[in-house]
C-alpha positions in Angstrom: -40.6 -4.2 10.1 -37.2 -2.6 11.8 -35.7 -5.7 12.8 -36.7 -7.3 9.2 -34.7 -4.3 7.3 -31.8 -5.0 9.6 -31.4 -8.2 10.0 -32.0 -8.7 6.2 -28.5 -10.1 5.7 -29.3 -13.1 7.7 -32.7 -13.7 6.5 -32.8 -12.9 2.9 -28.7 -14.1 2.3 -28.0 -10.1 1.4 -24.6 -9.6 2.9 -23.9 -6.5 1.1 -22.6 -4.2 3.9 -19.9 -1.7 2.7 -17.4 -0.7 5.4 -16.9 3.1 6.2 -13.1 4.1 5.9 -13.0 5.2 9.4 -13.8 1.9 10.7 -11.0 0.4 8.6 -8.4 3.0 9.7 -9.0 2.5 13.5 -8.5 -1.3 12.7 -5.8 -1.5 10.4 -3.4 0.8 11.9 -3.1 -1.5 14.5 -1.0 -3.9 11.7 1.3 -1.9 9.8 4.1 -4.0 10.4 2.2 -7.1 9.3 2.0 -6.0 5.7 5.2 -5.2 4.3 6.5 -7.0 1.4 3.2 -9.0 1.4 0.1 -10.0 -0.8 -2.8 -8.6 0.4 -6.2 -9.8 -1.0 -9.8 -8.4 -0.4 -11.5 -10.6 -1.9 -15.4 -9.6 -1.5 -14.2 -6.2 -2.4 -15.4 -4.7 -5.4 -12.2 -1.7 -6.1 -14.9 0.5 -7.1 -17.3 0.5 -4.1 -14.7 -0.8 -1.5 -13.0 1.2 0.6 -10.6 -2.1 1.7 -9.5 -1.2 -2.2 -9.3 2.0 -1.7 -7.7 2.2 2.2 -4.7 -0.3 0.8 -4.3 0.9 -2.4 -3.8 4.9 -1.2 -1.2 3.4 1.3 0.6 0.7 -0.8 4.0 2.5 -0.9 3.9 3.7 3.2 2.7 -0.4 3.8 5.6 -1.5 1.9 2.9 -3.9 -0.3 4.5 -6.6 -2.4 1.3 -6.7 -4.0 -2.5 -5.8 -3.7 -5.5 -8.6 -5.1 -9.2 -7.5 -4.9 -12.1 -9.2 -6.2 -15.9 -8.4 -6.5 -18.7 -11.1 -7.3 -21.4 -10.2 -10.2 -24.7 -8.3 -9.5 -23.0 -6.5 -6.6 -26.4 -4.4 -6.0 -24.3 -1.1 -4.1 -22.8 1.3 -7.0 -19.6 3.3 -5.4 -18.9 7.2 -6.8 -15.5 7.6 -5.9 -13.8 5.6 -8.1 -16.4 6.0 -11.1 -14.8 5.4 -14.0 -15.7 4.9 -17.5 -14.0 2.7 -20.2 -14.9 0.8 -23.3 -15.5 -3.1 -22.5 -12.5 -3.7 -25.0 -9.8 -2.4 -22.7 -10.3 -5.0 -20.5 -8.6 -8.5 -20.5 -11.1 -11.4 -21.2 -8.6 -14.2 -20.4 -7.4 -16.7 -22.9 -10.8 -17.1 -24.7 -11.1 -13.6 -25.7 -11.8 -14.0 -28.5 -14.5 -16.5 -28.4 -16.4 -14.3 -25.6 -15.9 -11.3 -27.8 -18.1 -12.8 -30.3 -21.0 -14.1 -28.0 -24.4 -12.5 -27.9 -23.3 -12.2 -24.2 -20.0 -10.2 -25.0 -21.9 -7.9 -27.3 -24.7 -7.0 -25.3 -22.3 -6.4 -22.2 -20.1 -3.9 -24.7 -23.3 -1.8 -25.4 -22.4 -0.7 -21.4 -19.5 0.4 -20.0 -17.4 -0.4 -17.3 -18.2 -0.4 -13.7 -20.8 -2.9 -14.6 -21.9 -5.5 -12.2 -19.6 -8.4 -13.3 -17.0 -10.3 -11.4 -13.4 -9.1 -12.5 -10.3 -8.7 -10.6 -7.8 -6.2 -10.1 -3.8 -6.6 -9.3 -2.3 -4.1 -8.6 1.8 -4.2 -8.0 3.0 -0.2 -7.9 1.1 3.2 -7.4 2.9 6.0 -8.7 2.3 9.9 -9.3 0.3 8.7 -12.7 -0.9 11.8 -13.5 1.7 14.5 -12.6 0.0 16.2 -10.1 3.0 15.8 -7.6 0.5 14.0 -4.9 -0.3 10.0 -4.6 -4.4 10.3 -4.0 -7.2 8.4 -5.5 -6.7 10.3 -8.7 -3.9 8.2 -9.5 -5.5 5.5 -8.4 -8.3 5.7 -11.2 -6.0 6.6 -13.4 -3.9 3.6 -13.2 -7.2 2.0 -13.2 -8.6 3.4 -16.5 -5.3 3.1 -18.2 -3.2 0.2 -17.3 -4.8 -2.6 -19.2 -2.8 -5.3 -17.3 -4.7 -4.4 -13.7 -8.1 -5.3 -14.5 -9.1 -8.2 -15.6 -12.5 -10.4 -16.0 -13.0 -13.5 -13.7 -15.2 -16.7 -15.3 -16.5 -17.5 -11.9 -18.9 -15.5 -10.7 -16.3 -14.3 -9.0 -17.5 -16.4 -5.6 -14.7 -16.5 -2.8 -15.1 -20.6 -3.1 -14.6 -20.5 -6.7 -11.5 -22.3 -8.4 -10.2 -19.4 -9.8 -10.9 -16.8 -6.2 -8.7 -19.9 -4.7 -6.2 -19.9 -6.8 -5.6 -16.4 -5.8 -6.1 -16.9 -2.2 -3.4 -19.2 -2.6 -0.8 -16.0 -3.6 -1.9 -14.0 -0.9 -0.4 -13.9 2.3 -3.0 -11.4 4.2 -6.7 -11.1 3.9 -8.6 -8.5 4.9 -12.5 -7.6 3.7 -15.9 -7.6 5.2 -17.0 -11.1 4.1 -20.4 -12.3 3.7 -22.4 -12.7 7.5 -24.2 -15.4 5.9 -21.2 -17.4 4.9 -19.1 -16.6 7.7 -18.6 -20.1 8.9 -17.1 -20.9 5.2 -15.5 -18.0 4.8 -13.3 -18.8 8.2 -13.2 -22.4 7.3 -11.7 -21.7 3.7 -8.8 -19.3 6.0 -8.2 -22.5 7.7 -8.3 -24.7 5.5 -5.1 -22.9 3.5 -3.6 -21.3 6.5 -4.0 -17.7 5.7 -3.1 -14.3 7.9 -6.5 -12.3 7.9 -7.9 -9.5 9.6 -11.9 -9.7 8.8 -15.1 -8.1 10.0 -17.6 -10.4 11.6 -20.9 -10.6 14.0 -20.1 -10.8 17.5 -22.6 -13.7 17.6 -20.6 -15.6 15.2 -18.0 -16.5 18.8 -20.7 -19.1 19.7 -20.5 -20.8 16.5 -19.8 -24.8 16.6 -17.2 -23.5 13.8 -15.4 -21.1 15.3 -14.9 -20.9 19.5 -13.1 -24.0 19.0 -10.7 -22.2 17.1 -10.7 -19.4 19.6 -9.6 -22.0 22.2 -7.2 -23.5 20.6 -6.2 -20.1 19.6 -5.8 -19.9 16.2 -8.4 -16.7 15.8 -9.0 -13.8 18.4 -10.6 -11.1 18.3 -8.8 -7.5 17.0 -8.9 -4.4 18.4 -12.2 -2.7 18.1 -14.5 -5.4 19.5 -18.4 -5.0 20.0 -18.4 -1.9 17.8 -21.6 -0.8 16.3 -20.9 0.3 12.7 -22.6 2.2 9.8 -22.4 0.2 6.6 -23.5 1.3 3.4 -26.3 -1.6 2.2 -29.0 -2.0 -0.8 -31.6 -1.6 2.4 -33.7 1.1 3.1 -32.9 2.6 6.2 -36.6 2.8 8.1 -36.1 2.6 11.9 -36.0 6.0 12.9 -33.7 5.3 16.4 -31.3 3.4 13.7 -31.6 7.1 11.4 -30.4 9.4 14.1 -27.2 7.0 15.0 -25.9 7.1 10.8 -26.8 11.1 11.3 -24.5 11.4 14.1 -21.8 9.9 12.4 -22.2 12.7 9.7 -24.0 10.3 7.0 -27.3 10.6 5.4 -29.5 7.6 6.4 -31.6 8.0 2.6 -28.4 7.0 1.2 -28.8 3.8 3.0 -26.8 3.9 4.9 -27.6 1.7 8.3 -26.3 1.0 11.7 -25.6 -2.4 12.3 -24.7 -3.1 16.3 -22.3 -5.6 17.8 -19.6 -5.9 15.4 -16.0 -7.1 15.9 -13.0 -7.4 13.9 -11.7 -11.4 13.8 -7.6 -11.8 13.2 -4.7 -14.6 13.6 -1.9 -11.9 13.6 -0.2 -11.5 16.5 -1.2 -7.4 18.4 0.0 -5.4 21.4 -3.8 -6.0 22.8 -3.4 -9.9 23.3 -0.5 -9.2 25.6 -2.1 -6.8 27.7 -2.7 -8.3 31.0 -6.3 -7.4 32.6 -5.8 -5.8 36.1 -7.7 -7.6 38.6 -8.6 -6.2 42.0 -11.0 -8.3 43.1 -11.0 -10.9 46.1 -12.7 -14.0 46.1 -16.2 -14.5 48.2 -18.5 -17.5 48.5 -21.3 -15.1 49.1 -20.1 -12.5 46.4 -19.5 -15.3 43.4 -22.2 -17.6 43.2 -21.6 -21.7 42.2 -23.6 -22.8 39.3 -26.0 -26.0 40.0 -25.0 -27.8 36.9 -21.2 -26.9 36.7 -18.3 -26.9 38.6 -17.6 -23.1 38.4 -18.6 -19.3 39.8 -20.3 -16.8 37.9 -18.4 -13.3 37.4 -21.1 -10.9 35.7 -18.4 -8.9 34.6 -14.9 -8.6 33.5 -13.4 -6.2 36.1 -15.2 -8.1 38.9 -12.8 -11.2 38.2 -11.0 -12.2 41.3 -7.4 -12.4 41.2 -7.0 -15.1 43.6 -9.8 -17.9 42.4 -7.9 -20.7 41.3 -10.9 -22.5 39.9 -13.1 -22.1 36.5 -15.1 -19.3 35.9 -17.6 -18.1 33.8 -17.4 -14.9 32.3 -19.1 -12.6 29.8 -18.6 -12.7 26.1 -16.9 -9.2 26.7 -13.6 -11.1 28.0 -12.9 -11.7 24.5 -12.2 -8.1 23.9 -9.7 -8.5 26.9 -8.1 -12.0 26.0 -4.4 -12.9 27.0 -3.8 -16.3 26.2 -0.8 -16.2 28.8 -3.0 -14.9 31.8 -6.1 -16.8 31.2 -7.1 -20.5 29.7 -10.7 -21.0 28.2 -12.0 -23.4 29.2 -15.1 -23.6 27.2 -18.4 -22.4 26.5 -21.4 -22.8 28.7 -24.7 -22.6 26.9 -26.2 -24.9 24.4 -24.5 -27.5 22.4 -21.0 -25.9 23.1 -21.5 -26.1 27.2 -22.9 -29.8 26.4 -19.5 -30.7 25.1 -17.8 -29.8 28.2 -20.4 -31.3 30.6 -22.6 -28.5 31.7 -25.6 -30.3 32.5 -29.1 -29.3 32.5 -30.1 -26.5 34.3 -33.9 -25.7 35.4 -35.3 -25.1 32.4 -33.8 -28.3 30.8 -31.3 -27.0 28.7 -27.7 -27.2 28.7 -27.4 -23.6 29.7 -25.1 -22.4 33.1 -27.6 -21.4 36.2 -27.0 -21.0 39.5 -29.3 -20.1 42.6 -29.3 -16.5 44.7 -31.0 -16.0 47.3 -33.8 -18.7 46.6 -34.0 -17.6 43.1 -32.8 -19.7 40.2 -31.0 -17.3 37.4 -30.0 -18.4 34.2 -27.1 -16.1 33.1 -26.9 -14.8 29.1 -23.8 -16.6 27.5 -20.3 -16.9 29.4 -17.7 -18.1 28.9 -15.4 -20.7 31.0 -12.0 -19.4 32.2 -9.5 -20.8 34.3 -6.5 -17.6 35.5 -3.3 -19.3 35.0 -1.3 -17.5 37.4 -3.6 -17.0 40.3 -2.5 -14.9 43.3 -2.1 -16.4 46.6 -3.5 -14.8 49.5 
């Protein structure tokens, strides 16, 4: 039952996880420079549960933002508080067919309601001033520019899906993205980045590195992981909360887990924009032993079972924990590869023991089949 409330986003295609703004401000303030003078779009943000909305739109004069773009999909099931606001259904732009819509059953049964409702609609947002007088820039002027500047909000026809015409017609304008984007479509979601060669800085599974889709990428460089890597967050989800172990980490963060709000573990932040952290060179200490760094039988490589135990003077491959990714500098290391299933096919890791395309080696008479590593040659190793 525990492990079918949490992993419910992969299961059931529920990816509604909302990101805590404490998680976003340990990320983000890594990329400050990045944003000035540029479009930033969330779009799987709805501005009145998101705090990517809210984190962005708070600091859009201090980030310099040319412009801020956030979408939200219909029949969101999480309802925010902060941003709460209430306004007729006619204040809102309907697009060029208003008028038809306005007289559709649909229109008039939505008008009976009032806004937040769970629609798709966008919001633009190009200036945030002291709106309402009070001599601070906080979230009160936020919802007040929301509620009162007709020309922010408007409705999308779309279902407001990220792969929808209209979502990619604003991708196009953007130059950063940065949201929480559906686990389940993660693959597209990266592939659609690609595809029109966006900036991003986006929340993913760590599990999501061994994807077919994405460690190519990773080799070739054009994704890495951000700063805060293998982090277990608390997300706000349309789950109950039931795992008592699960309850007492979202109490010790200061959160009530009846809200539902949940612990998900081993989650990392996925970018293309250049950081300090990639240029920070690991220090190795380590000397290289036959008898300390064991061959694999089915690949031409050692196994290192963990990052700080990586020798500094092996000029071969090696295969390393997932964990180097957290660690990566493109100019001290090359990956080589990955060396379980299809992926350690590709590069000609043959089958090990148990008949799978897995790296294994043997210790001391024993046949051991690591968990997941990755293949890394050191550019620049030293001599002895």
């Amino acid at each position: 039952m525990a492990n079918k409330n949490l992993n419910a986003a992969k299961t059931a295609k529920k990816d509604e996880f909302y990101t805590q703004m404490t998680d976003i401000e340990r990320e983000l303030q890594h990329y400050w420079p990045h944003f000035r003078d540029k479009v930033v779009l969330c779009n799987c943000d709805d501005p009145y549960e998101s705090n990517f909305f809210k984190y962005f739109a708070l600091r859009f004069n201090q980030l310099g933002l040319k412009k801020l773009i956030c979408t939200c999909f219909d029949g969101s099931p999480v309802q925010g508080n902060e941003l709460l606001l209430q306004f007729d259904w006619d204040d809102v732009d309907e697009g060029a067919d208003a008028s038809e819509r306005r007289n559709s059953d649909e229109c008039h049964a939505r008008k009976r309601d009032l806004l937040p409702k769970k629609i798709a609609y966008k919001v633009e947002i190009t200036e945030v001033k002291d709106l309402n007088g009070d001599g601070a820039l906080d979230l009160a002027d936020v919802q007040y520019l929301l509620k009162n500047n007709k020309n922010v909000i408007s409705l999308l026809k779309q279902h407001g899906d990220f792969r929808s015409a209209e979502c990619i017609e604003l991708l196009k304008q953007a130059d950063i993205v940065v949201t929480n984007p559906p686990f389940s479509l993660f693959r597209e979601y990266i592939g659609q980045l690609m595809q029109y060669e966006k900036s991003f800085i986006i929340m993913g599974r760590m599990s999501a590195l061994h994807y077919s889709e994405i460690f190519p990428l990773i080799m070739q460089n054009k994704l890495w992981c951000g700063f805060n890597f293998n982090i277990s967050a608390v997300y706000k989800a349309p789950y109950e909360n039931t795992l008592e172990a699960n309850r007492k980490y979202v109490i010790s963060k200061g959160l009530n887990p009846d809200d539902n709000y949940i612990k998900v573990p081993a989650i990392c932040w996925y970018t293309n924009l250049d950081i300090s952290k990639r240029h920070e060179a690991i220090d190795l200490v380590c000397r290289y032993s036959p008898d300390e760094y064991p061959h694999y039988d089915n690949y031409d490589a050692i196994d290192i079972g963990k990052v700080q135990d990586i020798p500094f003077d092996f000029p071969g491959i090696m295969g390393v924990p997932d964990t180097i990714l957290g660690q990566y500098n493109p100019d001290q290391f090359e990956i080589i590869g990955l060396g379980c299933g299809d992926l350690g096919k590709v590069i000609g890791v043959g089958k090990n023991y148990r008949g799978r395309t897995d790296l294994a080696y043997t210790k001391d008479g024993k046949q051991k089949c690591p968990y997941s590593r990755i293949l890394i040659r050191n550019k620049h190793p030293k001599q002895l």
